[in-house]
C-alpha positions in Angstrom: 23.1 10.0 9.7 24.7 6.9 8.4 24.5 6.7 4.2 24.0 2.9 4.5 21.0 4.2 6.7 19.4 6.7 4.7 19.8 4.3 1.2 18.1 1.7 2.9 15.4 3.2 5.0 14.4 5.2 1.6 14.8 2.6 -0.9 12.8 -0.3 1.6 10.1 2.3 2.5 9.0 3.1 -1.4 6.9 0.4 -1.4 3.4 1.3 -2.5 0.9 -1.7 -3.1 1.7 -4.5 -1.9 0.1 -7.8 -2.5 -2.3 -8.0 0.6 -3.8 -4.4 0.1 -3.6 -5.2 -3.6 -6.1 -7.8 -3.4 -8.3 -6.0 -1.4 -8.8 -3.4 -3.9 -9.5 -6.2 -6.9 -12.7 -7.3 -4.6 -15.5 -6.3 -6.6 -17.1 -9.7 -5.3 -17.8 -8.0 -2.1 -21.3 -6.5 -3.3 -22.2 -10.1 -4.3 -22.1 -10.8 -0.2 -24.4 -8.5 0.0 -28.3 -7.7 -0.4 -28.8 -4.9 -2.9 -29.8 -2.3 -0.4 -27.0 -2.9 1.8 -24.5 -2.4 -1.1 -24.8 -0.6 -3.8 -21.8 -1.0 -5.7 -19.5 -3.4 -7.8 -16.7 -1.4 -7.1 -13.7 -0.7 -4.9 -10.5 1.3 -4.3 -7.7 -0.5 -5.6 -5.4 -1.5 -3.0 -2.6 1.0 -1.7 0.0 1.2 0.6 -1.7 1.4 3.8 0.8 0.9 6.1 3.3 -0.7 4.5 5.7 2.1 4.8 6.3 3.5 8.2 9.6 3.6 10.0 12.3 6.2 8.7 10.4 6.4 5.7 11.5 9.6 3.8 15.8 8.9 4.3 17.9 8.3 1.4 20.5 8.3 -0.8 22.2 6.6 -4.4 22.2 3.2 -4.2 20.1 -0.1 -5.0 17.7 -1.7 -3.7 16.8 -5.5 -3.6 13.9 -6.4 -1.4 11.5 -9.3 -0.6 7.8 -8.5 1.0 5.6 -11.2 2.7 2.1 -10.3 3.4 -0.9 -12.2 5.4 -4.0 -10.4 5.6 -7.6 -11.8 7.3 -10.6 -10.4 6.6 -13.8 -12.0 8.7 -16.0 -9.0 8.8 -17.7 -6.9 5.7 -18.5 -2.9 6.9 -21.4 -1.6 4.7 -21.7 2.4 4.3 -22.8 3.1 8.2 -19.9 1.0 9.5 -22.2 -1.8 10.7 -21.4 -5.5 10.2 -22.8 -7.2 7.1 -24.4 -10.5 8.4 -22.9 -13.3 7.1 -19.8 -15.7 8.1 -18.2 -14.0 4.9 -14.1 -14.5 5.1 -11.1 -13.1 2.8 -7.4 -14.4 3.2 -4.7 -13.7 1.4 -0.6 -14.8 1.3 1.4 -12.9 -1.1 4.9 -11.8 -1.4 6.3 -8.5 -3.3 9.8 -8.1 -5.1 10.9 -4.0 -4.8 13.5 -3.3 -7.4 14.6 0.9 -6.3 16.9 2.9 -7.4 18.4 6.0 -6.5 20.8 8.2 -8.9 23.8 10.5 -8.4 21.6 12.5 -11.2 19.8 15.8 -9.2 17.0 17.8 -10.5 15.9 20.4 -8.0 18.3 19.8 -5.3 17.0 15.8 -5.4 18.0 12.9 -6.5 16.6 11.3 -9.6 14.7 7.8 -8.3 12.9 5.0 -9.7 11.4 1.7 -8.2 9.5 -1.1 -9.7 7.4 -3.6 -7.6 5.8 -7.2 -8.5 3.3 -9.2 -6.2 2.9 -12.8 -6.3 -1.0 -13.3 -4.3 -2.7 -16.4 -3.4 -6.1 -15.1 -2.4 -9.1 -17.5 -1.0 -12.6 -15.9 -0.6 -14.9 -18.6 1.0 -19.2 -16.5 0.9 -21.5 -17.2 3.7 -23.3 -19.5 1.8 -21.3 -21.8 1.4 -19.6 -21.0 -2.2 -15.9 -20.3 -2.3 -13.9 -19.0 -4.7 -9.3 -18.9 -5.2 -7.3 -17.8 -7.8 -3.7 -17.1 -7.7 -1.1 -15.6 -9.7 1.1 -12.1 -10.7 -0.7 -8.7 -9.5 -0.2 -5.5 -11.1 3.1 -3.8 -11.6 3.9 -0.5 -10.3 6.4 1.4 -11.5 7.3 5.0 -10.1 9.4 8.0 -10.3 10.6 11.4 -8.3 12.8 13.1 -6.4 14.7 12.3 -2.9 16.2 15.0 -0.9 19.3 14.6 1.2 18.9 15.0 4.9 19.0 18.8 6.2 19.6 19.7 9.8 16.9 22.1 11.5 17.0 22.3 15.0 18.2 19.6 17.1 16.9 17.3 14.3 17.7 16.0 10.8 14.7 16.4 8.7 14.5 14.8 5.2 11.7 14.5 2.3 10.8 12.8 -1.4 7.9 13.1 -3.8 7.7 9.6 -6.1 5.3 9.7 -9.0 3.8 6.1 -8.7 1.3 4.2 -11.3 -0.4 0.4 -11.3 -0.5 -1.0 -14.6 -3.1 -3.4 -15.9 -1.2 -6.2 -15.6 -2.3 -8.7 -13.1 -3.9 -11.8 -13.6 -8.2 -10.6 -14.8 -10.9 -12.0 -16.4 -14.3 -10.7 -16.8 -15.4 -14.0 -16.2 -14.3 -14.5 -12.6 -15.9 -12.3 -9.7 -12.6 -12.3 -7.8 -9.6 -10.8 -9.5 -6.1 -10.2 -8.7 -5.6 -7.9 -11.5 -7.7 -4.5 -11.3 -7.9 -4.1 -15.3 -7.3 0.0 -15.1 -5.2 2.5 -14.4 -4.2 3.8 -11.1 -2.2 6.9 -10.5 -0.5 7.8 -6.9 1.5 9.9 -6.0 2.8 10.4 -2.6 5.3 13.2 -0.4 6.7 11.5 2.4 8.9 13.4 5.6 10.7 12.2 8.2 12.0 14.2 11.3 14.7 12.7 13.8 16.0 13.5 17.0 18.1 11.8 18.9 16.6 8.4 18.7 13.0 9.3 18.3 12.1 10.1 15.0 8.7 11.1 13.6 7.1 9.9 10.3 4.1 10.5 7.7 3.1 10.1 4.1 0.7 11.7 2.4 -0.9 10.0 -1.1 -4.0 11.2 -3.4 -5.2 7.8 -5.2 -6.4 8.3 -9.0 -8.6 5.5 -10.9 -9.1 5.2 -14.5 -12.1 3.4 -15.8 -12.9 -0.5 -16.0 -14.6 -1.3 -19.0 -14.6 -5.1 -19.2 -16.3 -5.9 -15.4 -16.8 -9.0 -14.0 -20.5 -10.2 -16.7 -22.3 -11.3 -14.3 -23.1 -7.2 -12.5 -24.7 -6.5 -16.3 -22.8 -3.2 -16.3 -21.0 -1.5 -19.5 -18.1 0.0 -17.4 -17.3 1.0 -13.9 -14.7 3.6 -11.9 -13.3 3.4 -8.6 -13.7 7.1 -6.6 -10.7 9.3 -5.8 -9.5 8.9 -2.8 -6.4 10.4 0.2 -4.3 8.1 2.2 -1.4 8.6 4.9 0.3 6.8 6.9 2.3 8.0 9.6 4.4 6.4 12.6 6.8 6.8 15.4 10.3 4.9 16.6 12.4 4.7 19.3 15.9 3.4 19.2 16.0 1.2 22.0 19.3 -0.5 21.0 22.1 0.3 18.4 20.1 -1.1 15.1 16.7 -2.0 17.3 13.7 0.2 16.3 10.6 0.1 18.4 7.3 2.0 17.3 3.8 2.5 16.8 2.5 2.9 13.0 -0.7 3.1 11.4 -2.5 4.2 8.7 -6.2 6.3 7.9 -7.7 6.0 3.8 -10.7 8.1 3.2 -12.6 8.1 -0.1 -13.5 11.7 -1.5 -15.6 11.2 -4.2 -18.1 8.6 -5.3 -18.0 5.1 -7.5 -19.4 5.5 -10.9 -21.0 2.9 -12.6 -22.3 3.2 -16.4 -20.7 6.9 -16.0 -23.2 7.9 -13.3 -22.1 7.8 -9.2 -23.1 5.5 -6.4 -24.1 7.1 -3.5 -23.0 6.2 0.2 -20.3 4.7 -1.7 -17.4 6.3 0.1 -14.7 3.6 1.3 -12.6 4.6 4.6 -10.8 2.4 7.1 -7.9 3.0 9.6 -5.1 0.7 10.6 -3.6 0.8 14.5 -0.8 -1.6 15.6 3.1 -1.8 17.2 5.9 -2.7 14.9 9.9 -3.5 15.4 13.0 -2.6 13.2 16.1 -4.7 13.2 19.1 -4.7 11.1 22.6 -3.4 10.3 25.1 -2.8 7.7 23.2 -3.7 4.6 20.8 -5.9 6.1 17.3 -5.0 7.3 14.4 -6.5 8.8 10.5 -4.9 9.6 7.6 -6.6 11.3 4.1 -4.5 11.6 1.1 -5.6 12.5 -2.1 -3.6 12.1 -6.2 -3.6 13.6 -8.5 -2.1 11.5 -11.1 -0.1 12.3 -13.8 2.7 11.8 -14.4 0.5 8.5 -16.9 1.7 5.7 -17.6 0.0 2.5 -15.1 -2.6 2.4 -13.6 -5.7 4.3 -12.0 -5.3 7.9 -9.5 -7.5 9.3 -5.9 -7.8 10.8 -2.5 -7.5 8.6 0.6 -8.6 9.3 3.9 -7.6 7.2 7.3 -8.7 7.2 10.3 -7.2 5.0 13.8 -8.3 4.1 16.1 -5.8 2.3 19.2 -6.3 1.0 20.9 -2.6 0.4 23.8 -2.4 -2.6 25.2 1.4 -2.0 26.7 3.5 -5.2 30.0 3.4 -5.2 31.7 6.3 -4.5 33.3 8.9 -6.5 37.3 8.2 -6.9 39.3 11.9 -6.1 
């Protein structure tokens, strides 16, 4: 396998929350669409990467990495705890963009490679209620910043097979303000880690990511819900996808994405039942690039939708790849 390859595809895959999943998590107007009975919550997962990784996510190897994200996500639908629509011509948009600063050392702890990556969105989010009300607000999200290990490729089989565990975390940076409904910031802690694999053959290659999601508490909420503090649920998401080489440097695929909450929202310290947030993500996407160069478009449908908005994504990355220079004899 190429290095310039296996630097780039690692480095330009680390990304963990974007802006467009981002926002979705700093939603806590979504209850306000609502009657009471419908939802019973002011709170929800903080966005993720669902999705935003997919192609030849787990190669690797010492280098830089200098990358640019551009996000649109729609949202015309709000799912309540069976699935069902919520009535209402409700509607969430959001443009954003994401700079990815990674880096990969020469410095190995277990067989791996000492890594680190810092990301910052830039969101413009729009949420426009069904009666008639409407609500924007723009500005820096959270930072994330990570650590971990990334393995070099291994052969087994016919294959090449190649892993890395990052410890990411989303700090409480973003723009917030208890009195505004809709947030960019989330105004808590998130830890998530994630282990992601790749196995390639040939020119198909195969693969996944597996993330647990980790929410500290929010105690300044939004005034208006009349509630001393509230905490997103725990929660597991993957993504996982599949290429084809169709041309020297042309990728082909299907990706997509599943997040299931595992345990409830609290509010005031005490949980919200039928709370539990889960959606899944379905849609083609195509790799292009060369030498230190890259370009991904993915599009995703959501669906099987609980608790939370459901709409269509589209992503876009560019990736600039500086290698480590090599060792002189």
């Amino acid at each position: 396998m190429p290095h310039k390859k296996q630097l780039q595809s690692n480095l330009d895959n680390r990304i963990i929350g974007t802006a467009a999943r981002r926002i979705l998590g700093c939603l806590r107007v979504f209850c306000l669409l609502t009657a009471t009975g419908i939802c019973s919550a002011q709170v929800q997962l903080p966005a993720v990467n669902l999705g935003e990784t997919n192609f030849e996510d787990a190669f690797g190897g010492p280098g830089w990495l200098l990358q640019e994200f551009p996000e649109a996500y729609v949202a015309s639908e709000l799912k309540d705890s069976n699935g069902k629509t919520i009535p209402g011509g409700n509607r969430v948009t959001t443009y954003s963009t994401t700079t990815h600063v990674a880096f990969v050392s020469k410095k190995r702890v277990l067989g791996g490679w000492l890594s680190g990556e810092i990301l910052q969105p830039l969101v413009d989010l729009d949420v426009q209620l069904a009666d008639g009300s409407s609500s924007r607000v723009r500005g820096l999200a959270d930072m994330i910043v990570g650590a971990g290990l990334q393995w070099a490729p291994k052969r087994i089989g016919n294959g090449v097979f190649v892993h890395r565990v990052i410890f990411d975390v989303d700090l409480p940076t973003g723009k917030y303000s208890d009195r505004r409904p809709v947030n960019i910031g989330n105004h808590f802690v998130a830890v998530n880690p994630y282990y992601a694999l790749t196995y390639e053959r040939k020119k198909l290659e195969i693969s996944t990511r597996l993330h647990y999601l980790w929410n500290s508490a929010n105690n300044d909420p939004f005034v208006e819900f009349g509630i001393r503090n509230m905490q997103p649920g725990q929660a597991f998401h993957v993504n996982y996808a599949t290429s084809y080489e169709l041309w020297k440097n042309v990728r082909l695929g299907f990706n997509g994405y599943w997040l299931q909450q595992l345990t409830d929202h609290q509010i005031n310290g005490s949980d919200v039942r039928n709370s539990s947030e889960r959606t899944v993500g379905l849609g083609p996407g195509i790799q292009l690039g060369g030498g230190t160069i890259w370009f991904r478009l993915n599009g995703y449908i959501e669906t099987d939708v609980r608790n939370r908005p459901s709409g269509i994504m589209v992503t876009f990355r560019i990736s600039k790849v500086i290698p480590a220079k090599q060792s002189q004899p």
